[in-house]
PANUVO-940199 format. One record per residue (C-alpha): residue number from 0; residue in three letters; x, y, z. Coordinates in nm, 3 decimals. Example, Ala and Ser with C-alpha at 12.3 -4.5 7.8 and 13.67 -1.06 7.14 Angstrom:
BEGIN
DRENTOR     i    aa        xx        yy        zz
DRENTOR     0   ALA     1.230    -0.450     0.780
DRENTOR     1   SER     1.367    -0.106     0.714
END
This chain:
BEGIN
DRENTOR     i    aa        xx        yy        zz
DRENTOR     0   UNK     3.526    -1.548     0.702
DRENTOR     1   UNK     3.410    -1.193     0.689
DRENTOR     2   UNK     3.650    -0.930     0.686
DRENTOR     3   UNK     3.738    -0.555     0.604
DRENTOR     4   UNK     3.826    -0.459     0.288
DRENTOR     5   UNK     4.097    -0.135     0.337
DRENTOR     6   UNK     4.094    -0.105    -0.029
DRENTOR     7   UNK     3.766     0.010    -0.067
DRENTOR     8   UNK     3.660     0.342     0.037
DRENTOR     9   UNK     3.361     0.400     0.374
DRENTOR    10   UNK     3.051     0.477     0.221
DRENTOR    11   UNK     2.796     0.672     0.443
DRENTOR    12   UNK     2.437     0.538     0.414
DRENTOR    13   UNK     2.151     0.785     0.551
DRENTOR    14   UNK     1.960     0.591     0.807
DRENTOR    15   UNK     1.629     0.727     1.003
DRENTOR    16   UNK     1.533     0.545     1.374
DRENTOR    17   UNK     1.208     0.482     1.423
DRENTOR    18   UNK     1.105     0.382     1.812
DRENTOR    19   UNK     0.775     0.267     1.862
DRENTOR    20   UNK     0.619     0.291     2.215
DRENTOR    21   UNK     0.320     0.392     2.394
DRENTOR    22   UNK     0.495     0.553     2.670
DRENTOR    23   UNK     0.884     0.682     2.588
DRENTOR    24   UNK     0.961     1.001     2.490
DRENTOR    25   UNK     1.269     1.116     2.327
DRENTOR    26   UNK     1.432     1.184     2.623
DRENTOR    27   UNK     1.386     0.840     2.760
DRENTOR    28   UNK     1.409     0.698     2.412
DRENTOR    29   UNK     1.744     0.492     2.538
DRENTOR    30   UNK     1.708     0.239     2.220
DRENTOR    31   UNK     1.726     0.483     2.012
DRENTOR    32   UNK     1.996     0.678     2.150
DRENTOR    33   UNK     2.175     0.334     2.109
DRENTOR    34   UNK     2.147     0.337     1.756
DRENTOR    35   UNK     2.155     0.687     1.739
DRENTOR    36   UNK     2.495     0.668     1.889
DRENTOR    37   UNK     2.604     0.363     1.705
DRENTOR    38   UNK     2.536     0.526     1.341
DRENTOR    39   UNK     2.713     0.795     1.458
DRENTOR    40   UNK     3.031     0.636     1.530
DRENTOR    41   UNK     3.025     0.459     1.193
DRENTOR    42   UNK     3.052     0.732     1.005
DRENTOR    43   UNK     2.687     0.683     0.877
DRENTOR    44   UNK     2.417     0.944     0.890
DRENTOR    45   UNK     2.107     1.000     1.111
DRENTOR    46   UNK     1.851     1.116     0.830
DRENTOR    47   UNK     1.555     1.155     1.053
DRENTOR    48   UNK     1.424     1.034     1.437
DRENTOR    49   UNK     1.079     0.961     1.535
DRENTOR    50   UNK     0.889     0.778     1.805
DRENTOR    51   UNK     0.553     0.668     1.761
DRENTOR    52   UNK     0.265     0.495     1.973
DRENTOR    53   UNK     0.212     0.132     1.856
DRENTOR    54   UNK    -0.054     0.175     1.554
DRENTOR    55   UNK     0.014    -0.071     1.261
DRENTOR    56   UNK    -0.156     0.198     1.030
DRENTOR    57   UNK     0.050     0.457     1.194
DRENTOR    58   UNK     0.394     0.271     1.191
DRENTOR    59   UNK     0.364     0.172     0.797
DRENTOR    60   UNK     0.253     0.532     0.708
DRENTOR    61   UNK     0.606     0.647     0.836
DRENTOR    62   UNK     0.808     0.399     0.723
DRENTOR    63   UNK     0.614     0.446     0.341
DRENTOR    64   UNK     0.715     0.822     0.384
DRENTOR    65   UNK     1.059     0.716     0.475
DRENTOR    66   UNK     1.062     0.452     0.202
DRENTOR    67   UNK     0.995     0.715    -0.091
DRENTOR    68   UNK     1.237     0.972     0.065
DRENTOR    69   UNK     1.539     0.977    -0.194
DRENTOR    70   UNK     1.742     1.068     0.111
DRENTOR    71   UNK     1.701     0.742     0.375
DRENTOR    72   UNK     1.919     0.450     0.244
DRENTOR    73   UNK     1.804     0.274     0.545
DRENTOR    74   UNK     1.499     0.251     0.836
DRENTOR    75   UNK     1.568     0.086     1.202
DRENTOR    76   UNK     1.258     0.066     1.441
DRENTOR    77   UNK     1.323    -0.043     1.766
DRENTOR    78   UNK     1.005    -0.173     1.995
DRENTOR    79   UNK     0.720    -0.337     1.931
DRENTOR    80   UNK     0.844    -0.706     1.839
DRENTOR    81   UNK     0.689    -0.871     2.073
DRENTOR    82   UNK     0.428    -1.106     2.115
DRENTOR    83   UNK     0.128    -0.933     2.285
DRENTOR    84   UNK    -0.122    -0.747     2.154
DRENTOR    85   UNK     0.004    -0.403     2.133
DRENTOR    86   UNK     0.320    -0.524     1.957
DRENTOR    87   UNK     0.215    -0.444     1.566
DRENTOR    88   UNK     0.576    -0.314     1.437
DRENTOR    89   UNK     0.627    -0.647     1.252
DRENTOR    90   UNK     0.317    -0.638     1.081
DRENTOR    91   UNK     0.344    -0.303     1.004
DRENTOR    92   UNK     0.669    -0.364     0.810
DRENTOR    93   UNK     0.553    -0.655     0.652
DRENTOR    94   UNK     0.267    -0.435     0.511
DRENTOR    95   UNK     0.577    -0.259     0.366
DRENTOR    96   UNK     0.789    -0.507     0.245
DRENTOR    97   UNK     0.842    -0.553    -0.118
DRENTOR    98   UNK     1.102    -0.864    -0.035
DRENTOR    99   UNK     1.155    -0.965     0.314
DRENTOR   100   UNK     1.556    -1.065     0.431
DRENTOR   101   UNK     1.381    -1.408     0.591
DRENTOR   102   UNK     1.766    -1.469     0.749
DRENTOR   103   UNK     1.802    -1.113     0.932
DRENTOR   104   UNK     1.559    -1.268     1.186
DRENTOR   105   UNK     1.754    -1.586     1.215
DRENTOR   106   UNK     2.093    -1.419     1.272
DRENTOR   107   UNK     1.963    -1.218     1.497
DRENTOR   108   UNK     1.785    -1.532     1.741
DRENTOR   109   UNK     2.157    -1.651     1.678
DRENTOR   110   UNK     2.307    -1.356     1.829
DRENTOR   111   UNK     2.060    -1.343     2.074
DRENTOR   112   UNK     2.066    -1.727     2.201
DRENTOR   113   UNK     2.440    -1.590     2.291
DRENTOR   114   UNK     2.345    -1.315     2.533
DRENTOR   115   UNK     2.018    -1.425     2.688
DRENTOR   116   UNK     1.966    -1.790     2.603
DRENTOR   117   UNK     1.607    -1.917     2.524
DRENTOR   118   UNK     1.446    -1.597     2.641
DRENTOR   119   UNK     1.579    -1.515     2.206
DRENTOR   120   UNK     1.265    -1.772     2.116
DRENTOR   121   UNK     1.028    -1.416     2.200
DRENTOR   122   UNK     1.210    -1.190     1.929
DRENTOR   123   UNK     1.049    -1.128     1.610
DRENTOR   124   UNK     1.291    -0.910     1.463
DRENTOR   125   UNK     1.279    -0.870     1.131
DRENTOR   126   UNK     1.436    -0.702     0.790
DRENTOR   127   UNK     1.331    -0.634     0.411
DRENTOR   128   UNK     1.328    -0.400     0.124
DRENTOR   129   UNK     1.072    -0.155     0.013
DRENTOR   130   UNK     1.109     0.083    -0.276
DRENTOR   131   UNK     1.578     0.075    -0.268
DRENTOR   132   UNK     1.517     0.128     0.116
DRENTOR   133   UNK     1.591    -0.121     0.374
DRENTOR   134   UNK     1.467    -0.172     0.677
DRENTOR   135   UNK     1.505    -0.371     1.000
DRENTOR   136   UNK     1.244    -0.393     1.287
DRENTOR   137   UNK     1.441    -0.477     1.632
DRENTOR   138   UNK     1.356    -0.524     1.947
DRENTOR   139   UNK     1.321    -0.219     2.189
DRENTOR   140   UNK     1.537    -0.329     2.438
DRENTOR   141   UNK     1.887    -0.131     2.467
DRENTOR   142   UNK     2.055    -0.427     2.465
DRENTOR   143   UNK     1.864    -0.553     2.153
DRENTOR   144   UNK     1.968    -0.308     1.944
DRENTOR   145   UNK     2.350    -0.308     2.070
DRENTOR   146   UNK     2.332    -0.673     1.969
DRENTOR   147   UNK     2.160    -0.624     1.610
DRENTOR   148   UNK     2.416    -0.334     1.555
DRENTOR   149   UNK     2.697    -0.518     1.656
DRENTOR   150   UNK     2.692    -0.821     1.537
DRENTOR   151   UNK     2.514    -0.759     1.168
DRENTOR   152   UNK     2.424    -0.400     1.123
DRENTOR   153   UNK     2.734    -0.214     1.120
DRENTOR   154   UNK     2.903    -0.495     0.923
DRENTOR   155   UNK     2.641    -0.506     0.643
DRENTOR   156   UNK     2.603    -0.160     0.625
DRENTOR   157   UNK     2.976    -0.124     0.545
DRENTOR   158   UNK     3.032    -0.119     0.195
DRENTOR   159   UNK     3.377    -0.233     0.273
DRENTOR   160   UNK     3.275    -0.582     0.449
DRENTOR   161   UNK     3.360    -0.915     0.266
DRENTOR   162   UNK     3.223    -1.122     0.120
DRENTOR   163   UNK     2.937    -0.894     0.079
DRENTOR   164   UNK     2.707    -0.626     0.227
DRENTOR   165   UNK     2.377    -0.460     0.218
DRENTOR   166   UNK     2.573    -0.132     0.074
DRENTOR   167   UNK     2.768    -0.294    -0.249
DRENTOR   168   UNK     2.362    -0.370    -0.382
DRENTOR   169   UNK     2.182    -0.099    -0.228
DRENTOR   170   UNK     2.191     0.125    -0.585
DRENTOR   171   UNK     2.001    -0.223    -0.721
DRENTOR   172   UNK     1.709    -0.274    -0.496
DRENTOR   173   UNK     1.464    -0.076    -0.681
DRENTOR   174   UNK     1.551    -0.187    -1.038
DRENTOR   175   UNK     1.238    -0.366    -1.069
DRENTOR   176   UNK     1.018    -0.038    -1.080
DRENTOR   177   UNK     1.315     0.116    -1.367
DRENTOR   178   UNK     1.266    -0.206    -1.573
DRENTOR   179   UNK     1.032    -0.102    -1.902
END
């Protein structure tokens, strides 16, 4: 079973929240002040915030940025994971994605099933790698993201979590571009 390792010392990853909707602004940004919050109390580090309207170009052109920025360890968008037409923050990732994490999603329907049953069927959250960054599309719901944080986010992002964690490989994503 997973567990904490008091051993091993915290290590602080940079992470930058991304919301994407048409019509919140930062002040009514509640998602994000969720994860906002949540890094916070984890000892992690909010590297940058931004909301955005829901334009796939627009989306992956941040989360590029964000993906060559030596100082984010780590992206979370929140919104646009839906199914209708406006919702383009999946696809905009996956234009990203070097590797996708296929079981974030699944975990996350799991933890969702728990908390609002079938209605978890609609969620296309999703995770992957681009250029040693991660990144994690979730739902824009506040309770969403207190779920995805919860349940798998803080853990993985804490180096000191066992069996593994995001964290303990995180210096090894991007070996494939140092390889000669």
């Amino acid at each position: 079973m997973s567990r904490i390792d008091e051993n091993k010392d915290f290590i602080a990853v940079r992470i930058a929240v991304l919301t994407v909707s048409d019509t919140r602004s930062i002040e009514e940004d509640r998602s994000g002040d969720v994860l906002v919050n949540r890094i916070a109390a984890a000892g992690h580090i909010l590297a940058d915030r931004k909301i955005l309207r829901d334009e796939r170009v627009d989306i992956a052109e941040q989360l590029r940025k964000w993906c060559a920025d030596p100082q984010i360890d780590v992206v979370i968008s929140t919104g646009g994971t839906g199914l209708t037409g406006r919702d383009v923050t999946v696809e905009a990732h996956r234009d990203v994605y070097e590797k996708e994490i296929d079981a974030f999603g699944t975990i996350f329907t799991i933890v969702s099933m728990q908390k609002i049953g079938t209605s978890a069927v609609q969620s296309r959250a999703t995770g992957g790698v681009s250029n040693g960054t991660y990144l994690f599309a979730l739902p824009g719901s506040p309770g969403a993201c207190k779920d995805a944080w919860d349940e798998i986010l803080e853990k993985q992002l804490d180096y000191r979590h066992r069996p593994c964690n995001f964290v303990e490989i995180l210096p090894r994503l991007d070996e494939h571009h140092r390889r000669k």
